[in-house]
C-alpha angles and dihedrals in degrees: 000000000000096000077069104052084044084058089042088051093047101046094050086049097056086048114280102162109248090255090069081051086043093045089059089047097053089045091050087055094047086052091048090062098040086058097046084051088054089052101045088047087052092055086054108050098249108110082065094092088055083051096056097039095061086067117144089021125128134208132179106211119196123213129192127179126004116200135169099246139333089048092171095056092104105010147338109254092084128101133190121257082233090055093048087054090052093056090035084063097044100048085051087048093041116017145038108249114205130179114241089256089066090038093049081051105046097246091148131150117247083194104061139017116276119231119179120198128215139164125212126202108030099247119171101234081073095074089039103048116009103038087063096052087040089049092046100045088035097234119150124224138179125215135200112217125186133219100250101117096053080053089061104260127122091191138045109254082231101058083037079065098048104053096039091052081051096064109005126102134302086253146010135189119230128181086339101304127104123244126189128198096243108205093285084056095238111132118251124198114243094216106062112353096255124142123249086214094058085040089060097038090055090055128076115263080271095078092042092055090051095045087060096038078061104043097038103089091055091055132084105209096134090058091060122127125219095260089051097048092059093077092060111010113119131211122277120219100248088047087050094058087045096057084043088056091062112088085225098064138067132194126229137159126258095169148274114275102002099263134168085242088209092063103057129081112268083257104058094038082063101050085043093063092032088058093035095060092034090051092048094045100047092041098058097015090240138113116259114207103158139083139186113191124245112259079345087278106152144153133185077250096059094039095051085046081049093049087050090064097054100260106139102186130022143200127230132152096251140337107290094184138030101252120184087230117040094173096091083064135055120182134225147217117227122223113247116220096197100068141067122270084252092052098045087044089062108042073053082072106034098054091239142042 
């Protein structure tokens, strides 16, 4: 949602006349309404029948981060534990809940809509937070975890980026060129508007590693106290193979190092996924045949590398390119931290929000 506001804020400053600003406004309020409808509907009874028609449907949702409160302070792919056990209620009241094996299967209800829960990034908070809910509501999830921790990290570059840009300071300078915390506290360049964080993204794990190593001394990640660290602690290993031992977990990959897999040479493409699959294997003595894609990002290239490595089906948020064969890849709707239980419910539904 930010990312939103940051293209709204761009496109006004290289010229766009006040109506297109005042087109989006008028669109957000329309949204507004149509969300306090669906929640009145809901407190009436009335949505039900959208319920029961969805029958037969299915839906892969994708989940970040879980934290205990103040899920927006570094981005906005966090919920709170609170609102997973919301949805958690309402897809045993609603839905039909089934793991990825029984979706990969077709194992599917003609009696109530499918929905199919999954996790990307590894984070820690995970174990803490989400595997308890799953294990007491008996929902099944799968989570793609990357390799990050066998690289020596112990956080995601991205989320590195995001709580540093959080408290660090107004600019920075990086590989000579200025960059300023605009008002979503992400830094700009000064040269051309463009933001650090898509610089980075579009670099090797080299650059990332760099980037932190820079960064690093002006941060203060090793003060960090356990609240904060829910928000960027990655899975350990050991911690990995305990949330695989629970019948209500499985284990994908999501990567390596976190990387936009589009961005990075064949060969390395090729030693990402390889690493990836072996980490995770050894790691939870299991095989580990599925793959979400890093931000989505995908090409034929990266699947077939995919498909080298011994990965057989893979996630993204929706079909980039028109393969001849979409049934290697499924896509999925991301929770949306910004709207009621009712209204994600749903979008859950609808495909969109």
């Amino acid at each position: 949602m930010t990312g939103g506001a940051e293209r709204v804020q761009l496109t006004f400053a290289i010229g766009q006349t006040p109506m297109g600003f005042i087109g989006r406004r008028i669109a957000q309020a329309t949204r507004q309404l149509r969300y306090l409808r669906n929640d009145l509907r809901q407190a009436t009874g009335l949505n039900h029948r959208v319920f029961r028609h969805a029958a037969g449907g299915v839906r892969i949702i994708t989940y970040h981060g879980i934290c205990m409160d103040n899920p927006l302070r570094f981005n906005a792919s966090f919920i709170t534990a609170k609102t997973l056990e919301a949805h958690l209620r309402f897809y045993k009241e609603h839905f039909n809940i089934i793991s990825l094996d029984d979706y990969l299967a077709g194992n599917i209800s003609k009696e109530r809509f499918n929905v199919c829960l999954t996790f990307d990034d590894g984070h820690h908070n995970n174990l803490k937070y989400a595997l308890p809910l799953l294990e007491k509501y008996k929902a099944p999830a799968t989570f793609f975890v990357t390799g990050i921790r066998e690289a020596g990290y112990d956080i995601l570059w991205n989320d590195f980026l995001a709580v540093f840009s959080r408290s660090g300071p107004k600019q920075i300078t990086y590989k000579g060129e200025l960059f300023h915390k605009n008002r979503w506290n992400h830094y700009v360049s000064t040269k051309d508007g463009h933001l650090l964080r898509d610089q980075i993204r579009a670099g090797d794990f080299s650059l990332k590693i760099e980037l932190m190593k820079l960064l690093d001394p002006a941060s203060d990640f090793s003060h960090k106290n356990a609240v904060d660290k829910d928000y960027w602690l990655q899975m350990t290993p050991e911690e990995i193979a305990i949330l695989s031992q629970s019948p209500y977990a499985q284990i994908g990959g999501h990567s390596f190092y976190h990387n936009d897999l589009t961005k990075v040479s064949s060969e390395s493409l090729a030693t990402d996924f390889t690493s990836c699959r072996h980490f995770l294997e050894d790691t939870i003595q299991e095989e580990v045949n599925t793959f979400a894609f890093p931000y989505g990002s995908y090409t034929p290239a990266v699947t077939e590398a995919g498909l080298s490595a011994g990965f057989n089906h893979f996630f993204a948020l929706a079909h980039l390119h028109n393969e001849s064969d979409n049934t290697l890849i499924s896509e999925r709707l991301v929770v949306n931290p910004y709207i009621s239980t009712t209204n994600q419910m749903l979008a859950t539904i609808r495909g969109h929000y």
